[in-house]
C-alpha positions in Angstrom: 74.0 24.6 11.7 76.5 27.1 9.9 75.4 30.9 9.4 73.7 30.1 5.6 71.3 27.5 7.0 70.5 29.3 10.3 69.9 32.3 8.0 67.3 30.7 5.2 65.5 28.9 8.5 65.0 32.5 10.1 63.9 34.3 6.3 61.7 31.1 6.2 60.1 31.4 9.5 59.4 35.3 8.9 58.0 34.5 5.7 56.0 32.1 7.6 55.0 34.2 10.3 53.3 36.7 8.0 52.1 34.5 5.1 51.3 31.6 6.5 47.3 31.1 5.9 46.8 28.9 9.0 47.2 30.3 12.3 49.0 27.2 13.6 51.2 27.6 11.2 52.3 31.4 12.4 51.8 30.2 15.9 54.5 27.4 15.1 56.9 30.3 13.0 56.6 32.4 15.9 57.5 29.9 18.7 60.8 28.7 16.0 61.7 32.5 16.0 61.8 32.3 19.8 63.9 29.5 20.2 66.2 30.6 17.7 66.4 33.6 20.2 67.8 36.2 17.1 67.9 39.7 18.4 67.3 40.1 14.3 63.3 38.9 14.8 62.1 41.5 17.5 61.1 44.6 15.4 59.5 42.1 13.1 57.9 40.1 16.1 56.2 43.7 17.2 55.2 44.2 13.8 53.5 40.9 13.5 51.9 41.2 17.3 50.4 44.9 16.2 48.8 43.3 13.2 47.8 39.4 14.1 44.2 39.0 14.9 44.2 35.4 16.4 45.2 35.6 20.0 46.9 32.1 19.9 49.5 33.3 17.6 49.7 36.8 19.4 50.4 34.6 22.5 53.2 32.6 20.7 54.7 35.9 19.5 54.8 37.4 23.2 55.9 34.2 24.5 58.7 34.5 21.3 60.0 38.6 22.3 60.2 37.1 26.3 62.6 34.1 25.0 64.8 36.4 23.0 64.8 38.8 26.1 65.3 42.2 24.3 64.0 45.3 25.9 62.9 46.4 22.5 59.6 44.5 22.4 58.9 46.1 25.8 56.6 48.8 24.8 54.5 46.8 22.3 54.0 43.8 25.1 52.7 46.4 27.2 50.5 47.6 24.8 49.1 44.0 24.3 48.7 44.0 28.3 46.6 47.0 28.6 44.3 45.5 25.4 43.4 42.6 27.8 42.7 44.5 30.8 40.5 46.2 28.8 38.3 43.7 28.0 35.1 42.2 30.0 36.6 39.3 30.9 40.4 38.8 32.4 41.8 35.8 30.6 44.5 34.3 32.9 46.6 32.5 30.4 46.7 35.5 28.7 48.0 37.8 31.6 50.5 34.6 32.6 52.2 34.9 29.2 52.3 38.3 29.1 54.2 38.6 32.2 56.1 35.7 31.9 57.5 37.6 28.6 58.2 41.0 30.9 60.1 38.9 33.4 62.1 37.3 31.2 63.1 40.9 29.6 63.7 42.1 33.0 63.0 45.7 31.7 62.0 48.3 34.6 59.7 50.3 32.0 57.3 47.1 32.7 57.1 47.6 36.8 54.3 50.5 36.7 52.1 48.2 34.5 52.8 45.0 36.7 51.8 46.2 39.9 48.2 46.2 40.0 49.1 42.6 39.9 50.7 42.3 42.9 47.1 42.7 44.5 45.5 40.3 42.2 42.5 38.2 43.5 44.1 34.8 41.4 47.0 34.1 43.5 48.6 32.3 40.4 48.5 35.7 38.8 49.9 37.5 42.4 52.1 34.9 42.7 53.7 35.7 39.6 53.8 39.5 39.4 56.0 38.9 42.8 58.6 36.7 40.5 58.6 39.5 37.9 59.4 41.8 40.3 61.7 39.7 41.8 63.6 39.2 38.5 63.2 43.0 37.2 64.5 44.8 40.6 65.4 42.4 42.9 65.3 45.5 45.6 61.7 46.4 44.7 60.8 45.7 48.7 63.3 48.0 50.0 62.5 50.6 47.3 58.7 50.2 48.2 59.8 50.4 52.2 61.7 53.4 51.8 59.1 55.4 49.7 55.7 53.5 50.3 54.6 56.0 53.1 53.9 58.7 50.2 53.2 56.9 46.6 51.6 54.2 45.6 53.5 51.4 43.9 52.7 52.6 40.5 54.0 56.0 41.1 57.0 54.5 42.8 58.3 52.9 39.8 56.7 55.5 36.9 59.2 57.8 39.0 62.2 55.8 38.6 62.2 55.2 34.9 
């Protein structure tokens, strides 16, 4: 595709992502906008997961900011993270997007808010907050080593931002 067509596609799948009546159809704009993987979508990708009410598409738009990998969409992924722990019930897909997203951002800012994970009771969920760390500081063991005998993990890596 030449810049022109790539260019009416993305205004088309914005347009989409906040018009579009149907959630499957801003669920579908959302994943396009990912695999397009235009820095250009992110601040319009947080918009849209601040104001979407249907957690399908919210999904789709985390799974979206993770594809395109920009540290930007950090903070409002976080903010998504701490709206499910605060519910009654821990939904597992949910929490497996979410960090899937953070890994693939590879942004430190997400470490403090991923370590409760590492302790999870799903080892799915355990499992994968180790590949997150894994991918965000690959020296996370040594760091915890080296300063584990006085913090705790969260205060570890709040310190090192």
């Amino acid at each position: 595709m030449d810049w022109k067509s790539l260019n009416e596609n993305y205004n088309d799948l914005i347009k989409q992502l906040f018009h579009a009546k149907k959630w499957e159809d801003r669920a579908e704009a959302a994943r396009q906008l990912g695999f397009l993987q235009d820095g250009r979508a992110v601040n319009l990708l947080c918009k849209a997961l601040k104001s979407e009410k249907d957690s399908s598409v919210s999904l789709r738009i985390i799974e979206a900011l993770g594809r395109i990998g920009d540290g930007r969409a950090t903070l409002r992924i976080l903010e998504n993270l701490n709206y499910e722990l605060e519910k009654e019930h821990l939904d597992k897909r949910n929490l497996i997007f979410i960090i899937e997203s953070l890994m693939r951002i590879k942004d430190k800012r997400a470490l403090p808010q991923l370590s409760p994970f590492l302790d999870s009771e799903f080892e799915e969920i355990r499992n994968l907050a180790v590949k997150a760390f894994d991918s965000i500081e690959p020296r996370w063991r040594e760091i915890l080593e080296g300063e584990k005998r006085q913090k705790s993990i969260k205060e570890i890596f709040d310190a090192r931002l």
